[in-house]
Backbone as CSV, one residue per row, in Angstrom:
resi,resn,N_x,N_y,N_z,CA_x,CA_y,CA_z,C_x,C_y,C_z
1,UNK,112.357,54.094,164.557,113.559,54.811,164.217,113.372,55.491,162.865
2,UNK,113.459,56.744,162.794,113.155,57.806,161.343,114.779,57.698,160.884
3,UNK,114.980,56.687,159.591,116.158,57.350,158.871,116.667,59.366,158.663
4,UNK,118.042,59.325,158.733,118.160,60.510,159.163,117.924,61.422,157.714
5,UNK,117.960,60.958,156.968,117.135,61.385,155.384,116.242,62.091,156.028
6,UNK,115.462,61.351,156.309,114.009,61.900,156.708,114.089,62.814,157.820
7,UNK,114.498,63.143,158.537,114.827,64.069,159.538,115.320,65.267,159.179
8,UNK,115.331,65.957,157.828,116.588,66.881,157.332,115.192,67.501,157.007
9,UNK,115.448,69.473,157.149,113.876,70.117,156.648,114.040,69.839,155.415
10,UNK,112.828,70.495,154.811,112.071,70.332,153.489,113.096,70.715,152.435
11,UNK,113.210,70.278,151.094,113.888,70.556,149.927,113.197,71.688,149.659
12,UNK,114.199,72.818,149.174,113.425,73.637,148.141,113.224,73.072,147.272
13,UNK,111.952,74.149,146.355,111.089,73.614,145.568,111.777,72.846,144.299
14,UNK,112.759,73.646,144.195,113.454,73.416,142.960,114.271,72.222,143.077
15,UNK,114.656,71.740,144.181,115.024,70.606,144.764,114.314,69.235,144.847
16,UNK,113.319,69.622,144.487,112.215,68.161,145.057,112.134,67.359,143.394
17,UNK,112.377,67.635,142.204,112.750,66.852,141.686,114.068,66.486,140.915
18,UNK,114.590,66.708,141.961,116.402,66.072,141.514,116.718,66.960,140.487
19,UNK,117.412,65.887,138.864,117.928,67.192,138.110,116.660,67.463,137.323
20,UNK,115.178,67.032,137.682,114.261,67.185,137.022,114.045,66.150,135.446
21,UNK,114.923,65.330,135.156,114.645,64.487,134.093,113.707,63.837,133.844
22,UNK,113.219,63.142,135.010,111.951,62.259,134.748,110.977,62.726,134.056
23,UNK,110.599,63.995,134.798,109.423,64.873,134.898,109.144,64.889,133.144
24,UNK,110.928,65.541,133.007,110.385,66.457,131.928,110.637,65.190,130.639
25,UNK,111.493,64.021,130.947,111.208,63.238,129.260,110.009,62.654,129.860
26,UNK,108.527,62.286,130.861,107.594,62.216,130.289,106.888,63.360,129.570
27,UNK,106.887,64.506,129.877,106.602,65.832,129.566,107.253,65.844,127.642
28,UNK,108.340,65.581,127.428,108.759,65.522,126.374,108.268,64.650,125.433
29,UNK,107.976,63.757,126.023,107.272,62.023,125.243,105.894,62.501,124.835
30,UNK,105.353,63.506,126.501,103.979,63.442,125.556,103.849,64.108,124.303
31,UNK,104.493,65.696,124.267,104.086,66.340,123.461,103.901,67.657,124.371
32,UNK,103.479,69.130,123.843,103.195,70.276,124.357,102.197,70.033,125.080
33,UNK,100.909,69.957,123.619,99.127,69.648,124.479,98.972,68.983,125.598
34,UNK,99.542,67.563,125.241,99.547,66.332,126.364,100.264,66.182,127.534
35,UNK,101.076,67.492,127.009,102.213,67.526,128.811,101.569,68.533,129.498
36,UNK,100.682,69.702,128.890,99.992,70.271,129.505,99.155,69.873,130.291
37,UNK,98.448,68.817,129.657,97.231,68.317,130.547,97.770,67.032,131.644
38,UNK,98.706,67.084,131.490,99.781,65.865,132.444,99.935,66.618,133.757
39,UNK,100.369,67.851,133.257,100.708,68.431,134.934,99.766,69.348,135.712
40,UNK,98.614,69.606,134.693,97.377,69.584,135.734,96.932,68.658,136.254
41,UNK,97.048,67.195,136.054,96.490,65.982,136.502,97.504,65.449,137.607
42,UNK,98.212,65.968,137.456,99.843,65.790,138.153,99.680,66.188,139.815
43,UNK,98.803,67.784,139.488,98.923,68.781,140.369,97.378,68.636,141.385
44,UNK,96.259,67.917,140.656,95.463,67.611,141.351,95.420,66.508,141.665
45,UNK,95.924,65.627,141.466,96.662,64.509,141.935,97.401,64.227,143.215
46,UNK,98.310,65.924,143.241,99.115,65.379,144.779,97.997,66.631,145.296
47,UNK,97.308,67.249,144.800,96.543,68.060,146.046,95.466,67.561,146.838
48,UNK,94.870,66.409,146.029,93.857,65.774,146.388,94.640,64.672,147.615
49,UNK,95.781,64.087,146.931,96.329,63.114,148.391,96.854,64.258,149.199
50,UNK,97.123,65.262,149.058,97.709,66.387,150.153,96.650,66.043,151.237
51,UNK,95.296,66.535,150.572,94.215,67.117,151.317,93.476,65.817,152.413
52,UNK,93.545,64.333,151.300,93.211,63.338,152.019,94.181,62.879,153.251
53,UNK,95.056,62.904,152.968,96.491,62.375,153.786,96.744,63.164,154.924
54,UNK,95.981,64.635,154.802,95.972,65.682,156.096,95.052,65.100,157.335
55,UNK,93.868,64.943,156.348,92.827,64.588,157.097,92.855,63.403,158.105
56,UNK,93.577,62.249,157.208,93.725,60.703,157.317,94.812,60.876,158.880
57,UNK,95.730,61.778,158.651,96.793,62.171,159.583,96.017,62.570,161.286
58,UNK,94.838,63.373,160.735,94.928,64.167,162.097,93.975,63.195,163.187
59,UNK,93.542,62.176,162.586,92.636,61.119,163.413,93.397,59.797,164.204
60,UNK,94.354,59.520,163.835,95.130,59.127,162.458,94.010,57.717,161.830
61,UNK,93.676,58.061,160.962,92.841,56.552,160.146,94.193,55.840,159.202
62,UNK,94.347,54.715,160.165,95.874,53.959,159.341,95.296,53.472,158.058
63,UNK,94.146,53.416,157.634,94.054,52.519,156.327,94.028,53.668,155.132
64,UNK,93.361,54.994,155.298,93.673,56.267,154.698,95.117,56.378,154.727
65,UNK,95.635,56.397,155.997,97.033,56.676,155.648,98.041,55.930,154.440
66,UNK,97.660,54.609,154.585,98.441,53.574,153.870,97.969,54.300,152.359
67,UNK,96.708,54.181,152.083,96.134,54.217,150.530,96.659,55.704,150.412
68,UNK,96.550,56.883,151.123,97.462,57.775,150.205,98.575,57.875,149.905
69,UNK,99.327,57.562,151.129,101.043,56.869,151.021,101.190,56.374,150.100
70,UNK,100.470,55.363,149.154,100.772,54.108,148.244,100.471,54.979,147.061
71,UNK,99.700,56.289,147.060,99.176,56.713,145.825,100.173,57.729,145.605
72,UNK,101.083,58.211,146.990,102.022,59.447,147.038,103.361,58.437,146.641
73,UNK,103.527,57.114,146.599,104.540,56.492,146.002,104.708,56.368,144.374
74,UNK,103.416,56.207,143.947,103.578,56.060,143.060,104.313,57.603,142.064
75,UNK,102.998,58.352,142.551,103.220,59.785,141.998,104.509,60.107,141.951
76,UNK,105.124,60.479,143.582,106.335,60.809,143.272,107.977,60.352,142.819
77,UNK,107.771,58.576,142.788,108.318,58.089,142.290,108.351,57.867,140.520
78,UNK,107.621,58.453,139.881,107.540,58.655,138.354,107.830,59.560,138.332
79,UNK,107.701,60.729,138.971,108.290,61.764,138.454,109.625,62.586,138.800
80,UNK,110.627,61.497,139.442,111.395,61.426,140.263,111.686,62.698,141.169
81,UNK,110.582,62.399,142.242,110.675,63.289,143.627,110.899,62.312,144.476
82,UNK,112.061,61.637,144.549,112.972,60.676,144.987,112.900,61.114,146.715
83,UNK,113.257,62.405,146.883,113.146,61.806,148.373,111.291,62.120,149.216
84,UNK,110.917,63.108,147.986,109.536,62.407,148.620,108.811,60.850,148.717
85,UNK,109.126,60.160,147.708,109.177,58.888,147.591,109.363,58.049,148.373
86,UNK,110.446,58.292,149.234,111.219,57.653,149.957,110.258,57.951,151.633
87,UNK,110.240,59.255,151.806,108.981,59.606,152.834,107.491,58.857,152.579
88,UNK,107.455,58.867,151.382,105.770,58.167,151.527,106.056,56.412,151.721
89,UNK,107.344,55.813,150.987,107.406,54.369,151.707,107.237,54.227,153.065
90,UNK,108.040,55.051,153.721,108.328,55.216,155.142,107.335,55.495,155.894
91,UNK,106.371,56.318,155.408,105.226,56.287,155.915,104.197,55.721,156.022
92,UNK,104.173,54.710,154.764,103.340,53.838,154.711,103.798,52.401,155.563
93,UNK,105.106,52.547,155.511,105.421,51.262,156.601,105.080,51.412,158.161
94,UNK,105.192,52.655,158.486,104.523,53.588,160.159,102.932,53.224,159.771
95,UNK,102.394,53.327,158.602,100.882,53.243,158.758,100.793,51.809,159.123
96,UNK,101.370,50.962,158.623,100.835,49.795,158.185,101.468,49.205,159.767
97,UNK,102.387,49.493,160.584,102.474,49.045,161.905,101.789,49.589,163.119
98,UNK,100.692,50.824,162.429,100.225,51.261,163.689,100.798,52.192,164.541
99,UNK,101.944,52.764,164.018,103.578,53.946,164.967,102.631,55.396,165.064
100,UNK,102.065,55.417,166.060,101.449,56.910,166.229,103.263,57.740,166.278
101,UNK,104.238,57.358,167.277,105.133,58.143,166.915,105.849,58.186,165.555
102,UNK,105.970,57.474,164.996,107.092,57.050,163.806,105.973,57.920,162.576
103,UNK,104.779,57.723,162.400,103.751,58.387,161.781,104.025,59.688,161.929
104,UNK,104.266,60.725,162.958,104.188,62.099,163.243,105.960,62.453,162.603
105,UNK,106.549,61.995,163.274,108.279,61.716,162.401,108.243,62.268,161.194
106,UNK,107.760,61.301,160.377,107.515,61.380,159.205,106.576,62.382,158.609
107,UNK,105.493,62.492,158.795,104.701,63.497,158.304,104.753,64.632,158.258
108,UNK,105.370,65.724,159.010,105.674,66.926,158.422,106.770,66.911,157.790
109,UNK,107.877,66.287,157.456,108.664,66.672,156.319,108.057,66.115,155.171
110,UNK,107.033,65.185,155.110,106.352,64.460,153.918,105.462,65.650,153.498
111,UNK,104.892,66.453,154.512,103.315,67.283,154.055,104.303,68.603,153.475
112,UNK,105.459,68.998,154.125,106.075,70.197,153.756,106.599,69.862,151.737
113,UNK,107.504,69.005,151.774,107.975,68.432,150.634,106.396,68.436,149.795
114,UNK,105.765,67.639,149.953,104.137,67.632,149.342,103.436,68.576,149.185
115,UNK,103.318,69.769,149.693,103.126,70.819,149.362,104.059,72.008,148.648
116,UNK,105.098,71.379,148.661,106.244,72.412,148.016,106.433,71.524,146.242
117,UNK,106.255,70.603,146.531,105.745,70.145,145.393,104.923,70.317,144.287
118,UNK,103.566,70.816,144.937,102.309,70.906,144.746,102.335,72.253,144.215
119,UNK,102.724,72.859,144.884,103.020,74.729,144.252,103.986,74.372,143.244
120,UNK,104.942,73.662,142.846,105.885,74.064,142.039,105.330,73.859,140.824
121,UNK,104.773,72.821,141.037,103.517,72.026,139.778,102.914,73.363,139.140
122,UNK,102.031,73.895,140.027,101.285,74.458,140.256,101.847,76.173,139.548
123,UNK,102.702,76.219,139.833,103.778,77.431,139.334,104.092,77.508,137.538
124,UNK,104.673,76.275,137.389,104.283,75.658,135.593,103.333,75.752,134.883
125,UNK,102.138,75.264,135.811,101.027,75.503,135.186,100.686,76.677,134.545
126,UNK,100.710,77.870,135.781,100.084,79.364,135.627,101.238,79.846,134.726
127,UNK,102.882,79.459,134.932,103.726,79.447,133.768,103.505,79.636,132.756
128,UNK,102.525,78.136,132.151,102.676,78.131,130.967,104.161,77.080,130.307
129,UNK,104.585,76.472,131.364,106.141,75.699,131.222,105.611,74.190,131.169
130,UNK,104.970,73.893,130.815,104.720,72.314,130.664,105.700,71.268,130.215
């Protein structure tokens, strides 16, 4: 059963981190330099689980799935992308039971959100908005 959260399309971009606070008092804590280099690490961070978690998806390899899920929890739960967060628990609980359906459920609003993510990051960067 996919909570109906999870069933709703993708947040715009500007949407995926709430009112954006988290983000930005770590961004603020670090400093200019250090928040700079935060959200490039930020941004290859979810591109690299983008890219693994695609892959992990299309076989499906449940133990890939779990370890990027767990790495897409962490990520987007610090930087409060709350309902991506909430998709990568959910997904990692489908990995970890084996749900070829409950797995597919979940995963394109997780990969859409995760990639809309990933550009927004990604948008700051070339910004210059750290």
């Amino acid at each position: 059963m996919v909570p109906l959260l999870r069933q709703t399309p993708p947040l715009a971009a500007a949407a995926l981190l709430g009112d954006g606070r988290a983000l930005a008092d770590i961004l603020a804590m670090a400093g200019p330099e250090t928040a700079a280099r935060i959200l490039v690490q930020m941004h290859k961070d979810l591109d690299t689980t983008a890219t693994q978690l695609r892959s992990a998806l299309a076989l499906p390899d449940w133990t890939a799935i779990r370890a990027q899920s767990h790495v897409l929890i962490s990520l987007a739960g610090t930087i409060g992308a709350m309902r991506l967060h909430a998709l990568a628990i959910d997904l990692n609980a489908a990995a970890h039971a084996q749900d070829p359906e409950q797995t597919a459920a979940i995963a394109a609003p997780l990969m859409a959100d995760l990639d809309a993510l990933t550009a927004l990051l990604a948008a700051r960067i070339d910004g210059g908005r750290a």
